[in-house]
N, C-alpha and C positions, 0 to 999 in steps of 0.2 A: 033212583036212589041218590041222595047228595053225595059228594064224591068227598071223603073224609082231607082235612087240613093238617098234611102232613107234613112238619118241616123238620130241616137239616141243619144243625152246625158241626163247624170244622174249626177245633181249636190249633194253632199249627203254634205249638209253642217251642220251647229251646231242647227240653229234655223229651218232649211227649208230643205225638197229635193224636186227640181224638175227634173220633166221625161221629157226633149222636145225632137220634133219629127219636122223634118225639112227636107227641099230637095231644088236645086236650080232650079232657075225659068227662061224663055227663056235670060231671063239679065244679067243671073248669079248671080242675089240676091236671099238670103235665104227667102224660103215661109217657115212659119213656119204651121207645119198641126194640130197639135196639144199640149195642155201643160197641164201636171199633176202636183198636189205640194199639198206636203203633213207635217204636223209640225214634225219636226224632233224630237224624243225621246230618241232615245241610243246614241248620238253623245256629245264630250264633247269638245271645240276648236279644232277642224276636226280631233279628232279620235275617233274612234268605240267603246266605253266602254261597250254596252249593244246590241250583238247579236242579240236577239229576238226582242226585240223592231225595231230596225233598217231596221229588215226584213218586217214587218209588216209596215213601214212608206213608204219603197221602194215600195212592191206590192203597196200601197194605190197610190203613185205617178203614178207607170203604168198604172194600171187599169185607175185611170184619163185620162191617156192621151189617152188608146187606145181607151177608149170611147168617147173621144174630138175629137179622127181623122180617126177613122173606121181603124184603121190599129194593125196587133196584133205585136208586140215589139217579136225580137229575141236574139238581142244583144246590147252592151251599150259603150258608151264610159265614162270613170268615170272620176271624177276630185279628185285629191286629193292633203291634205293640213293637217296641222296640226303640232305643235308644235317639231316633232321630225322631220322635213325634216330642211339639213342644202346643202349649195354648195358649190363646191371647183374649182380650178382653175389646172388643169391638162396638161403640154405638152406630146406627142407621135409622135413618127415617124414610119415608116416604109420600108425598103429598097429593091426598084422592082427587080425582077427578071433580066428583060429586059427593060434600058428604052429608047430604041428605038420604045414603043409601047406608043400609047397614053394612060394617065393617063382615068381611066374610072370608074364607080362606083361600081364596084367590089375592086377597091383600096381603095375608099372611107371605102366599108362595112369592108373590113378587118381591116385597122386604127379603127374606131368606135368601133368594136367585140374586138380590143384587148385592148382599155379601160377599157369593160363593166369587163373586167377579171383582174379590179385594185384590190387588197385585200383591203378591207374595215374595219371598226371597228367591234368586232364582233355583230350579231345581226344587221348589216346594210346592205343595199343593196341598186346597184343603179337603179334607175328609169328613169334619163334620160343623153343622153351625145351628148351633145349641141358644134359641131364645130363651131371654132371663126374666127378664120383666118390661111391659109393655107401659108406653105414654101416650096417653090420645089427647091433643091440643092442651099440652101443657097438667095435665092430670097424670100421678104420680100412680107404680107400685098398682098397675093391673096386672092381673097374671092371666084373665082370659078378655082379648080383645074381641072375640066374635061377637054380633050380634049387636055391636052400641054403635055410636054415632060418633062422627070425629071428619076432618080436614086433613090432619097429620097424624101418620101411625108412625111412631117412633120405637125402637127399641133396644136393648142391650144385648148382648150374643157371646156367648163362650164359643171359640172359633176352635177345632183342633185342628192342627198344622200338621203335615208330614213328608217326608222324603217322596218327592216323583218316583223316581227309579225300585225304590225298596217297594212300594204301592204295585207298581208294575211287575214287577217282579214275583210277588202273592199272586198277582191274575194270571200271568203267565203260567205259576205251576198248576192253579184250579185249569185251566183250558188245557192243557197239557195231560192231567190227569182223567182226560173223558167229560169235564164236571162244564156246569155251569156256575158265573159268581151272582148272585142275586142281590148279596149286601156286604157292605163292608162294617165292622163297628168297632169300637176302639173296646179292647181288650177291658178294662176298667169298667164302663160302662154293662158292660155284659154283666162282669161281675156284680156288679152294685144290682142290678135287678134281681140274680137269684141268690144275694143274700142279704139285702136291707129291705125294711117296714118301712110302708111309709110314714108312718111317724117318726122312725130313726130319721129319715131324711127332711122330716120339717123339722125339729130340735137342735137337728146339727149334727153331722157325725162325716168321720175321714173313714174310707174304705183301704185297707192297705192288701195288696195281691200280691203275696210276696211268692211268685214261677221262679221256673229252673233257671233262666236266662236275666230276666228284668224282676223290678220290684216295682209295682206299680199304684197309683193315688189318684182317687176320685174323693172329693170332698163335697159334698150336699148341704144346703141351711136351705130353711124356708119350703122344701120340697123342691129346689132348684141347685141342679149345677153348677156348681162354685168355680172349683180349681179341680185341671186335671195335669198330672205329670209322671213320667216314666222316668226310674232309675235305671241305671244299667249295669245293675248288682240284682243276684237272686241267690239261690240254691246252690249253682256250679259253682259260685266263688269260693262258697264258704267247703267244698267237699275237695277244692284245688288246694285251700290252707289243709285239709287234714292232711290231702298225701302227700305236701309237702312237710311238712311240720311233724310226720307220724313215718314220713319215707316209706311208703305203701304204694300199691297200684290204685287209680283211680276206683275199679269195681269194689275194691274191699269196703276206700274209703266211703261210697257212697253206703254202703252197709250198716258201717260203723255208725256213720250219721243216723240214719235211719232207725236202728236198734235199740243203740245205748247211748246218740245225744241228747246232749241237754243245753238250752242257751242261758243256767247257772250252776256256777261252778259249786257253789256251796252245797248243792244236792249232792253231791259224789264221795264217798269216804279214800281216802289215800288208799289204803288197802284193795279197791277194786280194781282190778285189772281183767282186761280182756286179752284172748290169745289170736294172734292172726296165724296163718298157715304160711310156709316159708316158699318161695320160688321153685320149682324146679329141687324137689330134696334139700332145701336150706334151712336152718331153723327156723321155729315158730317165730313170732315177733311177740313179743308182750306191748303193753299200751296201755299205760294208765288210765280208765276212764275221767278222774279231777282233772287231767292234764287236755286230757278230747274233750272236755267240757269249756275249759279257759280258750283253745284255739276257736271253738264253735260262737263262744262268748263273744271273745274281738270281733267277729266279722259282722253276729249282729249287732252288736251296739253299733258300728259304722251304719249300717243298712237305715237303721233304727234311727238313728240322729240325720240322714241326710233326710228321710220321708218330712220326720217333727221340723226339719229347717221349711219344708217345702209347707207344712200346716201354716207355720208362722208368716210364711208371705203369705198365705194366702189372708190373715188379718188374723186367725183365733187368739189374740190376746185381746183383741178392742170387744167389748162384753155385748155390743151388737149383731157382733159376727161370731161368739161362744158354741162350741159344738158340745150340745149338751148330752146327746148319745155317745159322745166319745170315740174311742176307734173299733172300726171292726177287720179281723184280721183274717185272710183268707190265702187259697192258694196250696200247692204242696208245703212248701212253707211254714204255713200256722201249722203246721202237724209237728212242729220239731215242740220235744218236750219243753215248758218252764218260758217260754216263748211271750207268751200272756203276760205273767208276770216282771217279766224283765222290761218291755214293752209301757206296762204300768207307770214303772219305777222310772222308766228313762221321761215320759213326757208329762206323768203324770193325771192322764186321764182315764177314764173308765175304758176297759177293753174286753171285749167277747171274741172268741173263734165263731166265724159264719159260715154255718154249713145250708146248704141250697136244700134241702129237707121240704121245707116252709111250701115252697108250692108245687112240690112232687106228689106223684099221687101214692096214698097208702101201699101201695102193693110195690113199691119201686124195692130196687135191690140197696142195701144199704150200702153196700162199693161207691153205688151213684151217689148217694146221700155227703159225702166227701168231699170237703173242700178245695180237693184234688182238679173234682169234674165241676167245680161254682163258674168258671167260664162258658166249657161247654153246657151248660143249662140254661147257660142266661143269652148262650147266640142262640141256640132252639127256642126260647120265648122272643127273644126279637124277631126269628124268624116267622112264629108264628102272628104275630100282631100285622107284618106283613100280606100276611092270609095266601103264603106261598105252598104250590103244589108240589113240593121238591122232592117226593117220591112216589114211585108209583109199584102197586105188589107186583111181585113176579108173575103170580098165577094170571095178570089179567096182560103179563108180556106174551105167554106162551105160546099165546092163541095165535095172534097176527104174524107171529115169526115162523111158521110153521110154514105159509105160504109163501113169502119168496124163495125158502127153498125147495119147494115142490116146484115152481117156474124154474129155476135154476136147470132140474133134470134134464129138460128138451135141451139145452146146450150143448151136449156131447154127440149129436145127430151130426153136425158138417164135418166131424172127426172122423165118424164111420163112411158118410158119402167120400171121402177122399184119403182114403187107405193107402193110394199109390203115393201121399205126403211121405216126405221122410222124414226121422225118427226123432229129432230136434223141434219141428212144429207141435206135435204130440206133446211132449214132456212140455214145450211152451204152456200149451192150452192148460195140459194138467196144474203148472203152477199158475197159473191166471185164476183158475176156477178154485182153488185152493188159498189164496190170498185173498181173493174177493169172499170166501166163507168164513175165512179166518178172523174174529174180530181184533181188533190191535189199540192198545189205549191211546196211540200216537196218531193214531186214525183223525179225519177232520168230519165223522160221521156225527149227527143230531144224538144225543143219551137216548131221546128214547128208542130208536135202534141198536142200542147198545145191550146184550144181555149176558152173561155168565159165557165164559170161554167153554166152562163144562156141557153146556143146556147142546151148544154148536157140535161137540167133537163128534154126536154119532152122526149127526147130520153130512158133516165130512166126508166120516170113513166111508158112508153110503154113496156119496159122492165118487171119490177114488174108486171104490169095486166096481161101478157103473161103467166108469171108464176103463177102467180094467180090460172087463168082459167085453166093450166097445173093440177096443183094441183087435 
C-alpha cells in the first residue's frame, strides 16, 4: 500500500501557534486531519524572546494535534516572520559549459546556490531566493528556462534576508520540542498560497497579513514575486492602545476588540456603551463604543499607511507595475469589523478578506476556513509540495514499541542474583530503568521513537512491580 503524504505545519506566531496536519484528498484538496493551537508566550512580533516558554507552547500545539488526528508528528514545516526579515532585489548569471545542451535544472540549482553565497550584512542570512524572470543570451522576460538553448543563463532573484540568531533560535525550539525542521518559509508567502488565485497573482495584487505581533506584505504581478516586507505593528498594538486609552486589563481589552470593534468610527452611535466588570468589587467601567472605535481607528490607519508606503516603493503607481486585483487582506486581523472599507478609502484600491476555503476540502471544519488559520494552510501545502512524511499514525507506532519493552524485562535478573547489594544500588537500578522508560521531550532520542507519555505509563508501572516482587 503506498504510504499516504502527510505533512505538518507549525505557525509559531506572536499571539498563537498552531500545529496543522493535512494531506491531499482524491481532488487534490487539502483534508485537513488534525489542528492544535496553543497561546503563544515567549514570542514578541515573530521573534523568539523566551526559549522555554516557546517550547512549552509548541509541544501543547502538537500534542493537540496528534490527539485531534491519531497521527504522531515527526517533522514541521515552520513559518517565520518578524521584524528583522528585509528583501532585496538581486541579478546573477552563469555561463554553460556547453550550450549545445539543453538548459535543465541542474543550471537552475547552480544560478540559485551561487546567490545563496551573496555576502550579506553581518549576522544576516539568507532564507530564501525567489527567481523572477530568466535571460538567455541576451533574450528578455523568460519565465521557464528548461529545455531551450543558451551560453548564458541569467536571471533576476527576490532574495529574503533574515537575522542568523532569530533563524537559529526557531531551530533550536523545533529540536528542543522532540520535532524535526524540514522547511523554513517566510510567513507571507504561506499566506499568499492559501489565499490568492492565480490569476490574482498575474494582474497584480498586495497580500496584507495583518497577526498578533507583525503586519505583513507579499506583493505579486505577472504571477511573480514582487516585494516582500514585514511591519512590526499587528493586533497587540492596537489592544495595548485600548487598555491604555480605556485604562482596562489587557484580557478585557482583547475582548472589547474582538466583540464590538470597529476600524470606523462613524458605524457607532454616541449612545452605545458597553459595561466592563470592576477589579476585585470595584465598579463597572462604562466605555463608549464611538470612542473604542476612534482609538481602534488610529492604529489602523498607521498600520494601513505604513503597508500602502511599502506598495509604493515597490512601483504600483508606474501603470506597468498596476496591481489590478488590488489588496487582499488576511490574518486575525482582517476579522476586525469595517477593516475592508477603511483600507479601500485609505489607498484606494479594490480589497477582499482572504479566506484559505479555496483549496480545502468540502468537509473541513469552518474554524479552519478562517483567516485566522490562512498561514497554517499555506505551510501544510508548502509542506506537501515537498512530498514530506511528517507523520506517521499511531496505530502503525504501537506495534514496534511493544518490543523493547518486553527486552527490557530480563534487566531486573543481576538485581535478584545479587540480593547481598545494598539498598542504594537497587533504588540506583530502579531509577535507571525508569528514566530509560520514561519518554522526555528534552530527550536526544530519533521522533520516531518518540510516542505518547500515556501509551508508556502501564508499560512502567509493569516495570516497578517486576522489580518490586524481584526485590
Amino acid at each position: 500500500m503506498e504510504k499516504d503524504n502527510i505533512a505538518v505545519g507549525l505557525d509559531i506566531g506572536t499571539t498563537k501557534i498552531v500545529a496543522m496536519i493535512g494531506r491531499k484528498n482524491e481532488y487534490g484538496k487539502l483534508e485537513i486531519l488534525g489542528v492544535g493551537k496553543s497561546k503563544s508566550l515567549g514570542v514578541a512580533r515573530g521573534v523568539v524572546n523566551n526559549i522555554t516558554q516557546t517550547i512549552q507552547s509548541i509541544q501543547q500545539a502538537i500534542q493537540e494535534a496528534e490527539s485531534d488526528s491519531g497521527y504522531k508528528i515527526n517533522d514541521v514545516v515552520v513559518g517565520i516572520a518578524g521584524q528583522h526579515i528585509r528583501s532585496i532585489q538581486h541579478s546573477d548569471y552563469i555561463s554553460r559549459n556547453n550550450p549545445e545542451e539543453v538548459i535543465g535544472d541542474a543550471d537552475i540549482d547552480l544560478l540559485i546556490n551561487q546567490v545563496h553565497k551573496l555576502a550579506m550584512l553581518p549576522g544576516e542570512e539568507i532564507i530564501h531566493v525567489l527567481p523572477q524572470e530568466f535571460k538567455i543570451d541576451g533574450q528578455n522576460e523568460i519565465k521557464e528556462p528548461i529545455g531551450m538553448y543558451g551560453g548564458r543563463l541569467e536571471s533576476s532573484f527576490h532574495v529574503v534576508v533574515g537575522q542568523a540568531s532569530s533563524i537559529r533560535n526557531v531551530g533550536r525550539c523545533i529540536k528542543s520540542s522532540g520535532l524535526d525542521l524540514s522547511g523554513l518559509t517566510l510567513e507571507p508567502l504561506a499566506s499568499a498560497d492559501a489565499v490568492l488565485s492565480q490569476e490574482e497573482k498575474e494582474a497584480g495584487v498586495a497580500l496584507i497579513d495583518i497577526g498578533g505581533g507583525t503586519t505583513d506584505l507579499a506583493i505579486f504581478k505577472d504571477g511573480i514575486i514582487r516585494h516582500t516586507a514585514v511591519i512590526p505593528f499587528g493586533g497587540n498594538v492596537i489592544t495595548d492602545d485600548i487598555k491604555e486609552g480605556c485604562s482596562i486589563i489587557e484580557k478585557q481589552a482583547e475582548l472589547l476588540k474582538t466583540k464590538f470593534g470597529s476600524a470606523w468610527p462613524g458605524e457607532n452611535k454616541d449612545n452605545e456603551i458597553v459595561s466592563i466588570p470592576g477589579l476585585r468589587g470595584r465598579e463597572p467601567k462604562e466605555i463608549s463604543l464611538k470612542n473604542l472605535s476612534k482609538i481602534i481607528h488610529a492604529r489602523v490607519v498607521e498600520i494601513i499607511e505604513q503597508v500602502f508606503a511599502e506598495i509604493k516603493m515597490y512601483g504600483h503607481e508606474d501603470p506597468r507595475k498596476k496591481l489590478i486585483a488590488g489588496i487582499v487582506l488576511t490574518g486575525g486581523g482582517a476579522q476586525l469589523n469595517h477593516i475592508k472599507q477603511l483600507v479601500e478609502y485609505i489607498t484606494g484600491m479594490d480589497t477582499r478578506i482572504g479566506y484559505p476555503n479555496e483549496h480545502l476540502a468540502g468537509n473541513s471544519e469552518e474554524e479552519i476556513s478562517s483567516p485566522l488559520y490562512a498561514t497554517a494552510v499555506g505551510l501544510v501545502m508548502n509542506s506537501l509540495r515537498n512530498n514530506t512524511y511528517s507523520a506517521t499514525p499511531l496505530v502503525e507506532l504501537q506495534k514496534p514499541v511493544e518490543q523493547p519493552v518486553v527486552r527490557h524485562q530480563p534487566q531486573p535478573q543481576p538485581i535478584i542474583n545479587t540480593v547481598v547489594a545494598p539498598e542504594p544500588i537497587v533504588e540506583q537500578e530502579l531509577e535507571t530503568v525508569a528514566v530509560a522508560a520514561e519518554p522526555s521531550r528534552n530527550s536526544n532520542e530519533s521522533t520516531e521513537k518518540k510516542v505518547k507519555r500515556s501509551f508508556f505509563d502501564k508499560y512502567i508501572d509493569k516495570i516497578k512491580d517486576f522489580l518490586d516482587n524481584a526485590e
